[in-house]
Steps between C-alpha positions, in 0.01 A plus 500: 500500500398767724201567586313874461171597640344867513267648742117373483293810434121492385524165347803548320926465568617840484835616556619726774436899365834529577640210321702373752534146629633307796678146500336213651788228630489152580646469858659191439742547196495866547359552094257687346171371482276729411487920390205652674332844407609752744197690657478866603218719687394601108432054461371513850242777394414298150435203702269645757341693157459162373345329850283771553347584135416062542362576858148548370445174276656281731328568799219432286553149377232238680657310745459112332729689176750656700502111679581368197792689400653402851473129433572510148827687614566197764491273280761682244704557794493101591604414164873762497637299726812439330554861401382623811822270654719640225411909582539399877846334428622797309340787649528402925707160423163310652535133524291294284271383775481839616341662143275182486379566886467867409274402142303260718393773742491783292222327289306412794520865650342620202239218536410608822481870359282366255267309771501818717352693217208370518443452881258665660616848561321799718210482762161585561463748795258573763387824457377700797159721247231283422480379172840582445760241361886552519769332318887476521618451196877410414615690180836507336725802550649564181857525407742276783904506494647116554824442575609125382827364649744294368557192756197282439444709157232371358301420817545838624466678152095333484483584822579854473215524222210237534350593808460894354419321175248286628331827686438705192826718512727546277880479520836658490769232594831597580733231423838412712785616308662148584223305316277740295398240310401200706290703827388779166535450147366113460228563786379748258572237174272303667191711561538646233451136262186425744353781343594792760382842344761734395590704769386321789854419624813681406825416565785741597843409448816734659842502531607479869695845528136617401246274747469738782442781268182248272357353823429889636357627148272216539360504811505903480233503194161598649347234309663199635264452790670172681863354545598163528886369582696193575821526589752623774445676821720805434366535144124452659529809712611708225181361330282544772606862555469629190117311472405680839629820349273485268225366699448204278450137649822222526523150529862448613679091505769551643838310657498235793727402713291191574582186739415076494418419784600132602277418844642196709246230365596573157597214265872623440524319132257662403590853635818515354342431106263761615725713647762433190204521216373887678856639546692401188198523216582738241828493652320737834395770253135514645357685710328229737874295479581382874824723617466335845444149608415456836532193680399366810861422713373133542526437096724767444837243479312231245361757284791725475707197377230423248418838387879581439548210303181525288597860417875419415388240251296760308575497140588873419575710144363531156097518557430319125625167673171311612666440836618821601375627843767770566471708189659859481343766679395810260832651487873468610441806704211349685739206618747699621223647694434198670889443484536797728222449707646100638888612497333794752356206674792298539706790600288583792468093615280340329619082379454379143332182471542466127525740180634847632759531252600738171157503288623413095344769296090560615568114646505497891551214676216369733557646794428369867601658837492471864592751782405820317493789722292795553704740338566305212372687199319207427277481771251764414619508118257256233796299364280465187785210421578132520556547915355446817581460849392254745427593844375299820210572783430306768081639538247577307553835621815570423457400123203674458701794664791464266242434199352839542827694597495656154346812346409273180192290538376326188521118575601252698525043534406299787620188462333247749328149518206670753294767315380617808836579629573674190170632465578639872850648383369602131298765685706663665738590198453811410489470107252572207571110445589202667458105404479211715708209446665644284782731316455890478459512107145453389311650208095477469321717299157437661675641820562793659846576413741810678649556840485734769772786667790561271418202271213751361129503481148429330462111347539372171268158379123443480273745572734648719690689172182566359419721774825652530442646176136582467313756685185470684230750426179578703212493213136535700183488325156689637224311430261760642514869517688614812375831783746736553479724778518835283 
């Protein structure tokens, strides 16, 4: 039976004004799933009606209630774990580990939103008049555009909201049109059944012929005051452009093109699981996944071997079988994507070590290669895809060199046995992110998450998103009269 969901307007599921719909598919079997409401400006103006007439009240709410929404709304999430790995299945064809990763951190991100909201926010100033006290106060701003993306759905969809949530704002969320209703529509479900008020968080569904026409009528309306997006590079300049047009603050996550770093003393068993686990998760449809392992020349031979024959062993296809790793990527047209980008590869030199060959549908085969030259497409292109290339350096130097020889810089994996050494290298990579000892992928939501250069800026998590969307006010108090000189 397929499923139909409307808009989320005020409270309520409304239908598009115009009536129409757009088709939600599951990437695997290449069926219908799902009928979504299909959004135009007139929805995007209802919505931002609806945010902004809830403004008010919201804002308003203590702190310790608006807390307990949050954690009531954790522990809902916690307990949809099975439908949560059905949606992701149908909607993004998500393995089953994958949707219960993305539940388990989803719930916790709002737990930390909840924890923020009642940490101490503001200062007390020193204030240059006697008897004068001054204040800076952090206050919501109103009315902020999210944009929720569809590879780590529901992680990304509470991310897109909570921290504006948890600040006193209220939201417009602009769902991906390949899963509306994992990153949108159950993200709202949820709040909504912890006792969100009506209004507070909207959801906007669209047809994609339509997006670039519903993302600009949102982030045009005077009273959306703050924009938030996760997604591509390419689509995050269009986003940031049209926010600095309008003079309107942007928190932009972005792509990476982002490197694991395996240092000489590294334990080589234990690089290539890390290596394998931050490549090939989600089948490389993150943005932290590891497009480049580098190795140091001295353990290149043993953990090329390995790595090549850990990846070929990967069990691939339908994303409802427990053991999937390989599951389809979000469409067929996004593996031929990453088709086109390794046949460019191998036509210009570089050497398949396993995989490389026809994807089946959205399924492409985990993908490793060697040799890739610097005007292979894929050398400055995010494969966003189950492949990576491995690469050698004989110094520090020169891996931290190749590391950083990117205009992406979101994260990055040293794998060593020293932590000074990689403590050493760590610093010199020139990303918003990096982990020692480990893989590239990494999700906190106490920490300060977001990259630097073309991989975007401003930092998700903790009381780093509270800030981003808050604003801090100058409030001074006169205790005693003051003299003025006329």
């Amino acid at each position: 039976m397929t499923l139909s969901r409307d808009l989320r307007i005020g409270g309520k599921d409304v239908p598009a004004l115009s009536g129409r719909t757009a088709e939600d598919l599951n990437p695997y079997t290449g069926e219908l799933y799902a009928t979504v409401a299909a959004a135009g400006p007139e929805d995007v103006t209802r919505a931002v009606d609806a945010a902004d007439a809830a403004f008010p009240a919201w804002a308003a709410v203590t702190p310790f209630a608006r807390r307990t929404i949050f954690l009531k709304a954790a522990d809902l999430l916690d307990a949809r774990g099975e439908e949560v790995a059905e949606i992701m299945a149908q909607e993004a064809g998500g393995t089953r580990p994958w949707a219960y990763f993305n539940v388990g951190l989803a719930a916790n991100i709002l737990r930390e939103a909840a924890a923020a909201i009642t940490s101490p926010r503001g200062e007390v100033l020193s204030a240059q008049e006697a008897g004068a006290l001054g204040l800076a106060i952090r206050e919501p701003l109103g009315v902020v555009a999210a944009f929720a993306p569809w590879n780590a759905p529901v992680i990304l969809g509470v991310r897109a909201v909570a921290a504006p949530l948890a600040a006193g704002n209220t939201v417009v969320v602009k769902a991906s049109e390949d899963a509306p209703v994992a990153c949108g529509l159950l993200v709202a479900d949820v709040l909504h059944e912890a006792g969100l008020p009506d209004g507070v968080l909207n959801v906007v569904t669209n047809d994609r012929a339509d997006a670039a026409e519903v993302a600009e009528a949102l982030i045009a309306d005077p009273r959306v005051r703050a924009v938030n997006f996760t997604g591509s590079t390419d689509v995050g300049r269009i986003i940031g452009t049209h926010a600095a047009r309008h003079l309107k603050p942007a928190l932009l996550e972005l792509g990476g093109k982002n490197s694991i770093i395996v240092l000489d003393d590294a334990d080589v068993d234990y690089a290539v699981d890390a290596a394998t686990f931050g490549v090939f998760m989600n089948a490389g449809q993150i943005c932290m996944s590891g497009d480049r392992v580098l190795v140091h020349e001295s353990l290149a031979e043993e953990f090329t071997a390995k790595f090549a024959a850990k990846v070929a062993a990967l069990p691939s296809g339908d994303p409802s079988e427990p053991t999937t790793v390989i599951g389809p990527l979000v469409s067929p047209a996004a593996a031929r994507r990453v088709a086109a980008l390794v046949q460019d590869a191998v036509s210009r030199g570089a050497t398949v070590l396993t995989g490389g060959t026809a994807p089946q549908g959205a399924v492409h085969p985990a993908t490793v290669l060697t040799g890739l030259p610097l005007d292979a497409g894929l050398y400055a292109t995010e494969a966003f895809g189950p492949v990576c290339v491995i690469d050698t350096f004989a110094t520090d130097d020169e891996a931290v060199a190749k590391a950083n020889d990117t205009d992406h810089g979101l994260t990055a994996g040293v794998i060593t046995e020293n932590a000074t050494h990689g403590l050493r290298v760590a610093r010199r990579v020139r990303t918003g992110i990096v982990h020692v000892n480990d893989q590239s992928v990494a999700d906190e939501p106490q920490a300060p998450f977001g990259g630097s250069k073309a991989s975007g800026y401003g930092r998700f998590g903790g009381r780093w998103g509270i800030e981003a969307f808050s604003d801090t006010r100058w409030v001074t108090i006169a205790t005693e009269q003051a003299h003025f000189p006329f």
